[in-house]
N, CA, C and O atoms as a DFTB+ gen file, in Angstrom:
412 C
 N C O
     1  1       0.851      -2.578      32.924
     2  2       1.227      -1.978      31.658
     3  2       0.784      -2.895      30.514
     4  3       1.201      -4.050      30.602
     5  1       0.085      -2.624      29.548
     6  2      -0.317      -3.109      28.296
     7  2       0.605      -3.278      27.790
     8  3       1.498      -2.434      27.721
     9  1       0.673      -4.830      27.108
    10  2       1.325      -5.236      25.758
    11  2       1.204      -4.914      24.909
    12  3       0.181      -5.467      24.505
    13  1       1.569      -4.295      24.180
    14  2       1.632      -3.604      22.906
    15  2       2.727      -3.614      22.005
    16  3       3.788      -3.116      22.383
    17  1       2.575      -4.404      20.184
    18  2       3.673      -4.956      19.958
    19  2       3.700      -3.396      19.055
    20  3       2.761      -2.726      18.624
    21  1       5.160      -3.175      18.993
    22  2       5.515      -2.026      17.928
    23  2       5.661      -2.840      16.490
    24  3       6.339      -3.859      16.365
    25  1       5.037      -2.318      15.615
    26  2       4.680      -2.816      13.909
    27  2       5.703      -2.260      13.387
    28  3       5.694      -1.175      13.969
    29  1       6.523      -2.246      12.740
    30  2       7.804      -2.002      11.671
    31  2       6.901      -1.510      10.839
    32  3       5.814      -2.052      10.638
    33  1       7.348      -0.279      10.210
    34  2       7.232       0.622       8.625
    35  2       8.162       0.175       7.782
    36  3       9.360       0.029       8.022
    37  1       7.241      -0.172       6.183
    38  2       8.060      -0.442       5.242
    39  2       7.313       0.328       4.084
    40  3       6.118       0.532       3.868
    41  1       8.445       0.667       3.439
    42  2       8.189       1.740       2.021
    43  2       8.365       0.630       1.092
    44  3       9.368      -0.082       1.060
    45  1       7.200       0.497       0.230
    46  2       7.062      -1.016      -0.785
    47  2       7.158      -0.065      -2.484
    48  3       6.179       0.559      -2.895
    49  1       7.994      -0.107      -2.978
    50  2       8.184       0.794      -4.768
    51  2       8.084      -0.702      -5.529
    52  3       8.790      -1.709      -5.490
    53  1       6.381      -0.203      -6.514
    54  2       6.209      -1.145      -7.070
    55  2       6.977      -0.661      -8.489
    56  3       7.641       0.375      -8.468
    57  1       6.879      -1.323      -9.515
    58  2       6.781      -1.258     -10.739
    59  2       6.065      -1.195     -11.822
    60  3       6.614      -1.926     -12.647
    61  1       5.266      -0.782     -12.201
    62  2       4.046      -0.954     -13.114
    63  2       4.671      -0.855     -14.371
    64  3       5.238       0.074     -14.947
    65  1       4.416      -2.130     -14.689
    66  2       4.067      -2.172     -16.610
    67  2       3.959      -1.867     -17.794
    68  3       2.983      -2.440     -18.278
    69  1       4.418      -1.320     -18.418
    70  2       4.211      -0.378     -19.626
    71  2       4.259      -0.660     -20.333
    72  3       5.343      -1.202     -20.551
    73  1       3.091      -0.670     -21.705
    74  2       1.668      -0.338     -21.211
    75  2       0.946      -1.404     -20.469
    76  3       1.544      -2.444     -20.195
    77  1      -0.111      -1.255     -20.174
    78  2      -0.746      -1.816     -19.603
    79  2      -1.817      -2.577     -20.752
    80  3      -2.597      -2.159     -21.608
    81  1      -1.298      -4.206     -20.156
    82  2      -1.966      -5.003     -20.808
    83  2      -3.650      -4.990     -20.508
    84  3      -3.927      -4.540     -19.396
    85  1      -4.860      -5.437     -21.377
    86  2      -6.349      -5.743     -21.153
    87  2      -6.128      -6.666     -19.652
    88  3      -6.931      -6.418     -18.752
    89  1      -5.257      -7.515     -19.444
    90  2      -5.384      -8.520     -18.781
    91  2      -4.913      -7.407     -16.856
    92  3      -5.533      -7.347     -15.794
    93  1      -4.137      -7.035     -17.128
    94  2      -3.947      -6.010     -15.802
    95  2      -4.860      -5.135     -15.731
    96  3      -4.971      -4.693     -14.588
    97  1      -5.565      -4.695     -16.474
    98  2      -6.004      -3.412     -16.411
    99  2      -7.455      -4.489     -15.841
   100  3      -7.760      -3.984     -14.761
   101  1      -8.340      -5.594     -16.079
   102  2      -8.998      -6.154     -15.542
   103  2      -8.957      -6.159     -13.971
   104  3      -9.894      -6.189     -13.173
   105  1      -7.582      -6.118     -13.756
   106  2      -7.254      -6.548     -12.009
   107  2      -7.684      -5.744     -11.670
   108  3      -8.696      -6.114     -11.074
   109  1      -7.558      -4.314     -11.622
   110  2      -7.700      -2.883     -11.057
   111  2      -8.750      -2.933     -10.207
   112  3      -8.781      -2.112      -9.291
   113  1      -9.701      -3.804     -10.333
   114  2     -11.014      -3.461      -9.252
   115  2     -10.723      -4.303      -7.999
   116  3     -11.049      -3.985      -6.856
   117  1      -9.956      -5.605      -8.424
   118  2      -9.766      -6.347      -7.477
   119  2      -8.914      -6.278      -6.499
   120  3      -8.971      -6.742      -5.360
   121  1      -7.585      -5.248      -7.385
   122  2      -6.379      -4.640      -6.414
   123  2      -6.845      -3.727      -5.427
   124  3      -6.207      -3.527      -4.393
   125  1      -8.216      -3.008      -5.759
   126  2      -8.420      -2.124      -5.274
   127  2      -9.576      -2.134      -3.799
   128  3      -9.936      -1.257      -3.014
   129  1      -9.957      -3.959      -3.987
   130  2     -10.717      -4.369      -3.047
   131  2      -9.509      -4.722      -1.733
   132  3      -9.658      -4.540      -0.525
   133  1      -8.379      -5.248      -2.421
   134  2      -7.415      -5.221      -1.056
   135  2      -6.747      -4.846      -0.709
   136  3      -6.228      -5.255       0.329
   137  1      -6.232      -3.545      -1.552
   138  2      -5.982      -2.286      -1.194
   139  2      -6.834      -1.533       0.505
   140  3      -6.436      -1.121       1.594
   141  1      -7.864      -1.680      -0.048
   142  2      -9.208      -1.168       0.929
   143  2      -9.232      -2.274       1.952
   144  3      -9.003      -1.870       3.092
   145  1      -9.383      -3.164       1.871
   146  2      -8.951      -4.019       3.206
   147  2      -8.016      -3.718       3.921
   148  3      -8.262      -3.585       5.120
   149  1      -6.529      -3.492       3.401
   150  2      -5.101      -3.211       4.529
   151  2      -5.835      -2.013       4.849
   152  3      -6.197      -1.922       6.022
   153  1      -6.107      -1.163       4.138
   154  2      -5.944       0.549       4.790
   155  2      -7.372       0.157       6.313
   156  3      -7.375       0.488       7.499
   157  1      -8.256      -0.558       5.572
   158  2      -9.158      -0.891       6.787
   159  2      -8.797      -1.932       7.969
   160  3      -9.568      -2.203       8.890
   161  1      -7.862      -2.324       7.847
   162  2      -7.380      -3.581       8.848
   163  2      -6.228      -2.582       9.355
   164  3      -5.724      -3.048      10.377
   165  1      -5.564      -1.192       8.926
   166  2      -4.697      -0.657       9.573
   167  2      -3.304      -1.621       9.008
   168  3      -2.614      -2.140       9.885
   169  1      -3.083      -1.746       8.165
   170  2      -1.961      -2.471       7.818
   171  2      -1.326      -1.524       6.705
   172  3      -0.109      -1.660       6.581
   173  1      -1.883      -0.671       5.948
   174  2      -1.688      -0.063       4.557
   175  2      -1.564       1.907       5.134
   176  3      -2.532       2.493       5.619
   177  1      -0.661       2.342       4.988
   178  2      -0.986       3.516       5.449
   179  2      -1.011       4.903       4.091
   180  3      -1.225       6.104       4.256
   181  1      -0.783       4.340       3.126
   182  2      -0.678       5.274       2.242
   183  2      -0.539       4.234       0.894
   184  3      -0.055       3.107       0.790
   185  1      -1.162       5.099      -0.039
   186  2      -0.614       3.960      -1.889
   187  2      -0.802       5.305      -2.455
   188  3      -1.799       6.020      -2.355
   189  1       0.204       5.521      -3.008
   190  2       0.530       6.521      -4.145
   191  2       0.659       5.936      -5.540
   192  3       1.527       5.063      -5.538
   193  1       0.117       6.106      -6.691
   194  2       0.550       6.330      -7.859
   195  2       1.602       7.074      -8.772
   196  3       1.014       8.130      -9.004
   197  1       2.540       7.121      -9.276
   198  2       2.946       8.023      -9.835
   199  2       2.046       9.047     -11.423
   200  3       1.101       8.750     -12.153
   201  1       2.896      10.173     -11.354
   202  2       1.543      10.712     -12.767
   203  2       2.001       9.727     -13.864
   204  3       1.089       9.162     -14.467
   205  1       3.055       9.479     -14.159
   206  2       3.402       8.716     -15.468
   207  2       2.390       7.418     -15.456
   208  3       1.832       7.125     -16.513
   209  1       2.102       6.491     -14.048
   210  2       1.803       5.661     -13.777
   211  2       2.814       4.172     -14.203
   212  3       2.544       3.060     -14.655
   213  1       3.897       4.776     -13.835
   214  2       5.033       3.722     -14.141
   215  2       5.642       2.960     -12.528
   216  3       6.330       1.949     -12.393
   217  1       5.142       3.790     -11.578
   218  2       5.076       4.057     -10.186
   219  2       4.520       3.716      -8.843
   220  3       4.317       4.769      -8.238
   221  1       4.208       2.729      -8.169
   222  2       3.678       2.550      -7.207
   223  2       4.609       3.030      -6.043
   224  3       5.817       2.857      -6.206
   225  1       4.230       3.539      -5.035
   226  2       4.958       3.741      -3.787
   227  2       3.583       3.570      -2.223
   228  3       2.645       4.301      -1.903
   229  1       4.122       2.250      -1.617
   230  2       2.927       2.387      -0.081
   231  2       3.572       1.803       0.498
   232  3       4.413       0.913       0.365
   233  1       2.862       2.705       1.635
   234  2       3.619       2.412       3.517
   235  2       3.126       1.557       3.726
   236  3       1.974       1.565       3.290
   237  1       3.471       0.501       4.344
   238  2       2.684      -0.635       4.624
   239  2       3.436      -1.097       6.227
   240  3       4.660      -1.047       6.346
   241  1       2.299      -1.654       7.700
   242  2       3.052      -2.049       8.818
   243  2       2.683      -3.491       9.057
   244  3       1.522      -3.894       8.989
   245  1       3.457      -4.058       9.268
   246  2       4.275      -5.172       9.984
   247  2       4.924      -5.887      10.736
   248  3       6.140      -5.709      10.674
   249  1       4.583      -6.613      11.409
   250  2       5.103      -7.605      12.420
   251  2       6.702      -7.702      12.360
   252  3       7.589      -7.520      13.194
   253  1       6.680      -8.112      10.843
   254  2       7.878      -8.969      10.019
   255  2       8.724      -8.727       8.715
   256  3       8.118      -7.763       8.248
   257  1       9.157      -8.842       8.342
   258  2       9.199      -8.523       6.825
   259  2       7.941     -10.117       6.230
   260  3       6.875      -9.954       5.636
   261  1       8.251     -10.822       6.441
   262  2       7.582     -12.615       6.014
   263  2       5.638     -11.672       6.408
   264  3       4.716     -11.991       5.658
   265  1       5.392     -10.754       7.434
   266  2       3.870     -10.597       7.075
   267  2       3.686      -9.351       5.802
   268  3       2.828      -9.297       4.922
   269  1       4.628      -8.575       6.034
   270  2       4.995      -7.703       4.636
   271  2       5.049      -8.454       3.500
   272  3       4.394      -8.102       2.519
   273  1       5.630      -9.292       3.481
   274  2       5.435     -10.375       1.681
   275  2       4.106     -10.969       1.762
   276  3       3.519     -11.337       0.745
   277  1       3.566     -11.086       3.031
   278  2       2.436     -11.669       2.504
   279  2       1.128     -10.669       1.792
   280  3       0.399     -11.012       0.862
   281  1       1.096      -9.278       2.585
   282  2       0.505      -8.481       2.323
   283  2       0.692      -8.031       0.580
   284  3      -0.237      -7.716      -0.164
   285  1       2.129      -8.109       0.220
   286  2       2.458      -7.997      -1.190
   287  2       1.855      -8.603      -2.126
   288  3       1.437      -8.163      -3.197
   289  1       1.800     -10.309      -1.406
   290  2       1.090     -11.009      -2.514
   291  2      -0.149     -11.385      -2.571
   292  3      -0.742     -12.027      -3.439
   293  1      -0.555     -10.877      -1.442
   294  2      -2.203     -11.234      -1.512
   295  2      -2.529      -9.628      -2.617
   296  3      -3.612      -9.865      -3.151
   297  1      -2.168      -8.608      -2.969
   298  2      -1.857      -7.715      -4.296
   299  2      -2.186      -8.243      -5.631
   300  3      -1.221      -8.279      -6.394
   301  1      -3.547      -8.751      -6.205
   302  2      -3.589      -9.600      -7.618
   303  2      -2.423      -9.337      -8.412
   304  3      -1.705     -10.179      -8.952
   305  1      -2.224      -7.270      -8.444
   306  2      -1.113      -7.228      -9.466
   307  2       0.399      -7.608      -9.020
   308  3       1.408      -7.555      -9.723
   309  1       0.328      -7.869      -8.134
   310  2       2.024      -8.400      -7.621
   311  2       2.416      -8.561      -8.764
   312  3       2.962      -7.632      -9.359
   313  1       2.199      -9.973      -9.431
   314  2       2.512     -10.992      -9.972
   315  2       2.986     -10.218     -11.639
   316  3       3.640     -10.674     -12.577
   317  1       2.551      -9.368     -11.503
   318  2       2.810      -8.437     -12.722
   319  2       3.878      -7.500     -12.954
   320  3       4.326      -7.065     -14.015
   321  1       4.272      -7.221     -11.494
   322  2       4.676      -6.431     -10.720
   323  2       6.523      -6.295     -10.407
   324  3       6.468      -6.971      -9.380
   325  1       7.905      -5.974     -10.512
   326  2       8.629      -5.654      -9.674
   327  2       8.512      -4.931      -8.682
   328  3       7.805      -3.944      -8.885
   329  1       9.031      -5.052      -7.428
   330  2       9.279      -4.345      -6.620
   331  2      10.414      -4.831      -5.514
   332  3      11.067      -5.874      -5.477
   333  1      10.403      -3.508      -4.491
   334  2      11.773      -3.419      -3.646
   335  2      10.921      -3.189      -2.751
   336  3       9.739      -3.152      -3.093
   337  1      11.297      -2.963      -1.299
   338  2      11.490      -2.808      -0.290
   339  2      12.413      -2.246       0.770
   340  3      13.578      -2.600       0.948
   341  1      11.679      -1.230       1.526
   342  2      13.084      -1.142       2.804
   343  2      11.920      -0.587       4.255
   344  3      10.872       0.055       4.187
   345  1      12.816      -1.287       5.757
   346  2      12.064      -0.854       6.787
   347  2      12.625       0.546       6.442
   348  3      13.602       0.873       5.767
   349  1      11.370       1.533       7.361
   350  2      11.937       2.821       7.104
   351  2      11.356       3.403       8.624
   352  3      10.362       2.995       9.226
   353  1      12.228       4.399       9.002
   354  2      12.223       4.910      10.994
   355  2      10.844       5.424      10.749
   356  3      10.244       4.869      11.669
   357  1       9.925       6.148      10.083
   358  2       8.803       6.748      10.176
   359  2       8.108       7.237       8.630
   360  3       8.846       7.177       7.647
   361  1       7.225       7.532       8.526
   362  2       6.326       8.457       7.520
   363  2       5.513       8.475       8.231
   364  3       4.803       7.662       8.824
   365  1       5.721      10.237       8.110
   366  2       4.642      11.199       8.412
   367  2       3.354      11.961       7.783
   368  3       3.935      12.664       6.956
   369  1       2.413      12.174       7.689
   370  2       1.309      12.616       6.844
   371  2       0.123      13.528       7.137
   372  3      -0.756      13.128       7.899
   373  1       0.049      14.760       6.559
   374  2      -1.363      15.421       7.448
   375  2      -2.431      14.700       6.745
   376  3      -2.381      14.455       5.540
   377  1      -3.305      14.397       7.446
   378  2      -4.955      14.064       7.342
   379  2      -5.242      15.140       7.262
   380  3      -4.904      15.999       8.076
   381  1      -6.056      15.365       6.077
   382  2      -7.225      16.455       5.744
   383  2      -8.546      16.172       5.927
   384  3      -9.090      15.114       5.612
   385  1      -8.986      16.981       6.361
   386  2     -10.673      16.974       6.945
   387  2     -11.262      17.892       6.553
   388  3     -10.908      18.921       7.128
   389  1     -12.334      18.093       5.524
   390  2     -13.335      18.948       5.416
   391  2     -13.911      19.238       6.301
   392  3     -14.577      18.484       7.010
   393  1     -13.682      20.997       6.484
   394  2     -14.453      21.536       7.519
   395  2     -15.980      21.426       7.747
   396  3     -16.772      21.805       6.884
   397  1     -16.298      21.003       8.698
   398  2     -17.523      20.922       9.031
   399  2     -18.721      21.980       9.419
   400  3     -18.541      22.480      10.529
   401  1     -19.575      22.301       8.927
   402  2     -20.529      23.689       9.165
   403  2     -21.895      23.233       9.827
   404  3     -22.639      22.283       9.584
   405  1     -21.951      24.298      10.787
   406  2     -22.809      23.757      12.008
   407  2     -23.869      24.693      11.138
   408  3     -24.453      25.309      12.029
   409  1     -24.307      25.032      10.149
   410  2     -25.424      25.887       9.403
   411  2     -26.222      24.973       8.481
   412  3     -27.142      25.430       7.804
């Protein structure tokens, strides 16, 4: 039987800023480079915005809570940032796929 460790789900509610300073709004490309890393390393399962953009909400999995903070702060905008945390039993999500045409 394979070892296989089960990863803990955590729902991470950021805080964003209002308004948004020149100096944050700079980060945005860089948040968005490690953003794209977790979701590609399988660590990040979702990042929502809110419309106001007052709002962050992402699933993020974990060993630990201690690899969850780290994932937080390797986030340029952390530091800009409040947020909370809680493990949570599941989130669920359909994947959408553009249908594919054999024509």
């Amino acid at each position: 039987m394979e070892n296989s460790k089960i990863l803990k789900q955590y729902m991470v509610e950021f805080d964003v800023p209002y308004p948004l300073t020149d100096e944050i709004l700079d980060m945005i490309p860089k948040q968005k480079v490690v953003i794209d890393e977790l979701f590609a390393g399988g660590k990040m399962l979702s990042y929502t915005l809110s419309l106001d953009r007052t709002k962050v909400w992402a699933i993020f999995l974990a060993d630990q809570e201690s690899e969850l903070l780290a994932f937080i702060d390797r986030l340029p905008m952390t530091s800009y940032m409040d947020f909370d945390y809680h493990e949570i039993m599941f989130h669920n999500t359909v994947h959408l796929m553009p249908a594919m045409s054999l024509n």
